[in-house]
C-alpha positions in Angstrom: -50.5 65.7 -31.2 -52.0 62.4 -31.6 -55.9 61.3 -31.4 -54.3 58.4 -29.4 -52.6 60.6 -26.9 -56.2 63.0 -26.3 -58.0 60.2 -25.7 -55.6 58.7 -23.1 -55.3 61.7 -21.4 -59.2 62.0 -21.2 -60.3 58.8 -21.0 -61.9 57.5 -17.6 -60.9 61.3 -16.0 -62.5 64.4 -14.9 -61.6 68.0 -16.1 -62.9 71.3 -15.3 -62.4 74.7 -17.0 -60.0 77.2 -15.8 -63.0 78.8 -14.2 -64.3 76.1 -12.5 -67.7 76.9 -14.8 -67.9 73.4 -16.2 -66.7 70.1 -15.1 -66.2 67.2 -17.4 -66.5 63.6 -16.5 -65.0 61.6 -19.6 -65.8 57.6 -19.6 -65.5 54.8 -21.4 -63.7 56.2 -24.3 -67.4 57.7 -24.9 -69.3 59.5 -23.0 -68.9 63.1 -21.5 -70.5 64.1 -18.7 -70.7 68.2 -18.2 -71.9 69.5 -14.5 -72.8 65.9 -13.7 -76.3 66.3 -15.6 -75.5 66.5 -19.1 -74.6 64.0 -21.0 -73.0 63.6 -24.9 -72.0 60.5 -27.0 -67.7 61.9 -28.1 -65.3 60.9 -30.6 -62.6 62.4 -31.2 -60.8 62.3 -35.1 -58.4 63.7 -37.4 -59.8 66.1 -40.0 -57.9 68.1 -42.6 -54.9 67.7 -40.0 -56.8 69.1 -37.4 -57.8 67.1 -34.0 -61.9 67.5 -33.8 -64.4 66.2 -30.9 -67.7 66.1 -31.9 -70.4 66.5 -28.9 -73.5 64.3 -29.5 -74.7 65.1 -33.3 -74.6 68.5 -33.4 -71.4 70.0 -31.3 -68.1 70.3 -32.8 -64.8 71.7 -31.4 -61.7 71.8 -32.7 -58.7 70.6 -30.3 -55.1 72.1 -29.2 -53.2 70.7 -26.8 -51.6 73.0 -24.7 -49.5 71.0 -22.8 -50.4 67.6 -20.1 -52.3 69.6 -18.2 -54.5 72.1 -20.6 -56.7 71.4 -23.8 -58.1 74.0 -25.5 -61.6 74.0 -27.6 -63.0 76.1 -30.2 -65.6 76.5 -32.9 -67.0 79.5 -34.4 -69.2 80.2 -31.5 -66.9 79.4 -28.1 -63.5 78.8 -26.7 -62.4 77.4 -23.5 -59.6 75.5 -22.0 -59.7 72.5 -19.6 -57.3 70.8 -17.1 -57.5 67.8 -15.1 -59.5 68.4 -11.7 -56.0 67.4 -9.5 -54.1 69.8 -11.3 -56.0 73.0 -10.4 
């Protein structure tokens, strides 16, 4: 999968997790809104083959795309998928 390709899908969209737990308002190829109060500076890159989005300065998740409808994050510490809000 392509950096290109997450970013379209997330860009100027909202996601949730498969919980409902979180929601995720993505903007301006930028910024990342989480539960409508929190808000991060993203980028998303290629590292060592890998697709990573790095949260502000500190948070760093790996990426897997699951299919068009599912993204999965990880790091050492948590995992959890999202999907676009229309689509749960």
């Amino acid at each position: 999968m392509d950096v290109e390709v997450i970013n379209s899908l997330i860009n100027n969209s909202t996601w949730s997790t498969l919980d409902n737990a979180a929601v995720y308002k993505f903007a301006n190829g930028k910024d990342v809104y989480i539960n409508g109060n929190t808000h991060y500076d993203y980028t998303i890159n290629r590292n060592n083959n890998r697709i990573v989005m790095i949260l502000g300065a500190a948070k760093k998740y790996y990426v897997n795309f699951i299919n068009d409808f599912t993204l999965e994050f990880y790091n050492a510490k948590e995992k959890f998928r999202i999907r676009p809000e229309s689509n749960l």
